[in-house]
C-alpha positions in Angstrom: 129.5 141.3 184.7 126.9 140.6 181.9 127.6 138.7 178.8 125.3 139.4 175.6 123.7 136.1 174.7 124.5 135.0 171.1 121.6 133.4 169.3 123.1 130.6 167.7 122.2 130.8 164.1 120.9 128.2 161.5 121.4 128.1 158.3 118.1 127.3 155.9 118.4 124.3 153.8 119.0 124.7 149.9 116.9 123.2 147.3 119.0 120.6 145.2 120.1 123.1 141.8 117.9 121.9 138.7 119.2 123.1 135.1 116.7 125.4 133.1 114.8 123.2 130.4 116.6 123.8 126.8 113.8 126.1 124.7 111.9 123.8 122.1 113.1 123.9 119.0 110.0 124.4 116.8 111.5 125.8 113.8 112.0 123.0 111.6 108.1 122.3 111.9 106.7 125.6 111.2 108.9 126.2 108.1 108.0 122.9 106.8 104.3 124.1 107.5 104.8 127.1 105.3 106.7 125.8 102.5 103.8 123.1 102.6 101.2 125.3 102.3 102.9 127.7 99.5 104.1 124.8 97.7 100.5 122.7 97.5 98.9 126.2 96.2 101.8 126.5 93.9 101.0 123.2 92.4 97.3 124.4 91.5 98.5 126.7 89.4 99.1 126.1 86.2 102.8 126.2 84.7 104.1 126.8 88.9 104.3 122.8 88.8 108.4 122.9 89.2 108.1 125.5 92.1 105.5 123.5 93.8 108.0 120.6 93.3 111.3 122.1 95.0 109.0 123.4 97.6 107.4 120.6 98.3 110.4 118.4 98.9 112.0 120.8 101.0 108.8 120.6 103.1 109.3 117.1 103.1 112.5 116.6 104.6 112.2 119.4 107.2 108.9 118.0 108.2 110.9 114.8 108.6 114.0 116.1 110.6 111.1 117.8 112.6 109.5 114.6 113.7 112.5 113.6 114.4 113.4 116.4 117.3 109.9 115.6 118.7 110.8 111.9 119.2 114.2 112.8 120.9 111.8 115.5 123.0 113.9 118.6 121.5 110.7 120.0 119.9 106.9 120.2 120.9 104.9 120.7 117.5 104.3 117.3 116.2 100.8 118.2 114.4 102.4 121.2 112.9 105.3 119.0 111.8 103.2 115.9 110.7 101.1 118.7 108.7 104.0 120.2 107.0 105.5 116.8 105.6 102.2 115.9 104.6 101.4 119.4 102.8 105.1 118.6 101.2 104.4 115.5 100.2 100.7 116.9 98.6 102.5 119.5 96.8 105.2 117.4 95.2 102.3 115.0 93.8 100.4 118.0 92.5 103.8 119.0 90.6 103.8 115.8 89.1 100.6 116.1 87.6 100.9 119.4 86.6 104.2 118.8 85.2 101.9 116.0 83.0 98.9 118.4 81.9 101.5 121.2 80.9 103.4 118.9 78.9 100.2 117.8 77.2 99.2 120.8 76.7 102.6 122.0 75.1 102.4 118.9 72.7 98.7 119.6 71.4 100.1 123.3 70.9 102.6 122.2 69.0 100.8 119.7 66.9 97.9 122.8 66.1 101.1 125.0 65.1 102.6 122.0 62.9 98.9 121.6 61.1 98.5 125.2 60.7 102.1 126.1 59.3 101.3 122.9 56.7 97.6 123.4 56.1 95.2 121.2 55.1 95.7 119.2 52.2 92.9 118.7 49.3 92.1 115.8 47.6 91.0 116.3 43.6 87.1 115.6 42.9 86.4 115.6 39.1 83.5 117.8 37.9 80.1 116.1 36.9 80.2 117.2 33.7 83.3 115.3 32.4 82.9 112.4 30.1 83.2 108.9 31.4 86.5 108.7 29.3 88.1 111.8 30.5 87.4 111.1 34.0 89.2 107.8 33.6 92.2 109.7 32.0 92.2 111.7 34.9 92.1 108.5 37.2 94.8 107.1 35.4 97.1 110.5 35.5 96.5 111.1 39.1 97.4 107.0 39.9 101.0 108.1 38.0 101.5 110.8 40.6 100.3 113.6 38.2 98.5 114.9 41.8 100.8 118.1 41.5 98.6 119.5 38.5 96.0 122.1 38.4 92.4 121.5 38.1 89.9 121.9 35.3 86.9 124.0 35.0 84.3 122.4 37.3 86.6 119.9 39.6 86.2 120.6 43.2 89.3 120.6 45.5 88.1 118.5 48.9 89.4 119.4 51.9 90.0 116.5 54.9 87.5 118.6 57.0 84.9 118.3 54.1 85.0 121.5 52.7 84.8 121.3 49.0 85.8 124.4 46.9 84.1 124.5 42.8 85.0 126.8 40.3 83.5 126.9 37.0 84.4 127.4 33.4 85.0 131.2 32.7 82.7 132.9 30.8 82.9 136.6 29.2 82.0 139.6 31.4 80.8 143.0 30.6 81.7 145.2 33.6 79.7 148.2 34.3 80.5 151.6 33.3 81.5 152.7 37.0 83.3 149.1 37.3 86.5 149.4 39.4 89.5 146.9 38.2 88.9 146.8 34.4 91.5 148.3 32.0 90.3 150.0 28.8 91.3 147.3 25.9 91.3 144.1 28.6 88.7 141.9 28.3 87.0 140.4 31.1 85.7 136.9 32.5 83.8 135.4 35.0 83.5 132.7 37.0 81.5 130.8 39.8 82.9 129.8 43.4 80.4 127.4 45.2 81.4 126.4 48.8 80.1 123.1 50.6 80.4 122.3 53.6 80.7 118.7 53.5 82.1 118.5 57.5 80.1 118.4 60.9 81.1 122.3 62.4 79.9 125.3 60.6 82.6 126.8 58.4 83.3 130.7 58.5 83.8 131.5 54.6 84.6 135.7 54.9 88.1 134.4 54.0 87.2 132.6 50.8 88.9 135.2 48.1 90.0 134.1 44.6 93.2 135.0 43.2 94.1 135.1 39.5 96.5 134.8 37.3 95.8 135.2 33.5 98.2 134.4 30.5 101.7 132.1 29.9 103.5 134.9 31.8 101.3 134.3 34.5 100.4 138.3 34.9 98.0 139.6 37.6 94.4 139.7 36.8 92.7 142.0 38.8 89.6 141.5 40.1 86.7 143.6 39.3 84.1 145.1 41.0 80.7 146.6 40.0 76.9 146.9 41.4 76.6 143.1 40.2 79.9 141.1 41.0 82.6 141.2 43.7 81.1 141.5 47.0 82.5 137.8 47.9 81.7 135.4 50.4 80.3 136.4 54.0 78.9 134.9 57.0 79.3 131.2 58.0 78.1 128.0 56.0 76.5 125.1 58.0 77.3 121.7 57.9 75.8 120.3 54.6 74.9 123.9 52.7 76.3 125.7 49.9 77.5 129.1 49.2 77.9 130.9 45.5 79.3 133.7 44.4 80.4 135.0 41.1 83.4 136.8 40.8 85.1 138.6 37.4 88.6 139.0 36.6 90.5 141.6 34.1 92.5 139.5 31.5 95.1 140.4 29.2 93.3 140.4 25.5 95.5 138.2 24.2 95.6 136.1 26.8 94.1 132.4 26.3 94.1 130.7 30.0 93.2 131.9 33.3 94.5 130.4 36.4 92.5 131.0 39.2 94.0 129.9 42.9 91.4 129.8 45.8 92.0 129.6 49.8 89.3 128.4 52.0 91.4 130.2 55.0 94.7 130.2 56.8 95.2 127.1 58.4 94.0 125.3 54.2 96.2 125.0 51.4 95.4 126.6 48.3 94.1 124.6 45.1 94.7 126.0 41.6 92.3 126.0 38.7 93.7 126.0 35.2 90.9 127.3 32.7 91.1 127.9 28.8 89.4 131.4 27.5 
């Protein structure tokens, strides 16, 4: 009888079991790596300061936590993490500082609104021509807070930018026969506007216009125009020149004052001229 030979049969040896490494965890890093970046660009732009700020500090602390996995060995990116908290610390900086210059530059806007809504203020200059004695009276009314009054025929109103506005005494007019602003039975006067420029920047003096009132009612006087008077002032007076233009006004025959108010321009407060006919 023949037995079948069995092989005996060996089992192959199995490697020890070794877990599967845990993924890195990289996330932290790379988000603090783009908040950095958008929040350091954010801060060199002008008014984004409080954006750059928010991101920047969220960059901060995620950059941080990130470091933090790559020292327990949970994450592999520590120059993208080290970059991201340093881009979020750059950013927040750069929101300080524009958080500075934008507040800065809101204050000197508001101070130019401020000086343009009050104007610029004139100081009274009495007219060469005055006597010694009346200029002294003058003196003395202006010393007991009699600022408030109008000027006479010849004082100059001063500006604090050194613009200094003259108008002369009125003398009588005789319009021409195609003048525009004269009334039949009115009579008519004119007088002489000289700017100076007594500051260092050229002064634009298109918006110097006169305005008059004639009478103790205070009525309108037109102004009048012809081939010889009313064209105004035009073009830009440099530091230390003078401009002069004569300009007529259609008064009330009865009438025995004329007050004439003059602008130098928006941002100035207007000076008044009382003047006797």
């Amino acid at each position: 009888m023949s037995h079948s030979m069995q092989q005996p049969q060996y089992n192959a040896p199995q490697a020890p079991y070794t877990p599967a490494p845990a993924p890195a965890r990289n996330g932290l890093g790379t988000a603090a790596l783009v908040l950095g970046i958008i929040g350091t660009v954010s801060g060199l732009i002008p008014f984004f300061f409080w954006l750059a700020g928010i991101l920047g500090l969220i960059a901060l602390i995620l950059g941080l936590a990130g470091r933090g996995r790559v020292k327990r060995g949970e994450a592999g990116n520590k120059g993208v993490t080290t970059t991201g908290a340093v881009l979020g610390l750059v950013a927040m900086i750069l929101s300080v500082v524009g958080a500075v210059l934008t507040f800065k530059a809101v204050d000197d806007a508001v101070d130019e609104l401020n000086k343009a809504a009050t104007g610029t203020t004139a100081a009274k200059e009495p007219g060469d021509a005055k006597s010694d004695g009346a200029a002294k009276d003058e003196a003395k009314g202006d010393a007991k807070g009699d600022k408030g009054a109008g000027l006479a025929a010849g004082d100059s109103a001063v500006y604090d930018d050194g613009v200094k506005i003259t108008v002369s005494a009125p003398k009588a007019y005789k319009p021409s026969e195609f003048a525009v602003g004269h009334t039949e039975g009115n009579k008519a006067y004119e007088v002489t506007v000289v700017v100076e420029n007594g500051g260092s920047k050229k002064f634009d003096a298109t918006l110097v216009m006169p305005d008059a009132r004639a009478g103790k009612d205070g009525v309108p006087a037109e102004q009048i125009f012809d081939d010889k008077i009313g064209t105004g002032f035009s073009g830009t007076v440099l530091p230390g020149k003078k401009s002069t233009v004569r300009f007529a006004f259609d008064v009330p025959a009865a009438a025995k004052d004329l007050t004439v108010e003059v602008s130098p321009g928006f941002t100035y407060d207007a000076s008044q001229w009382e003047l006797k006919l």
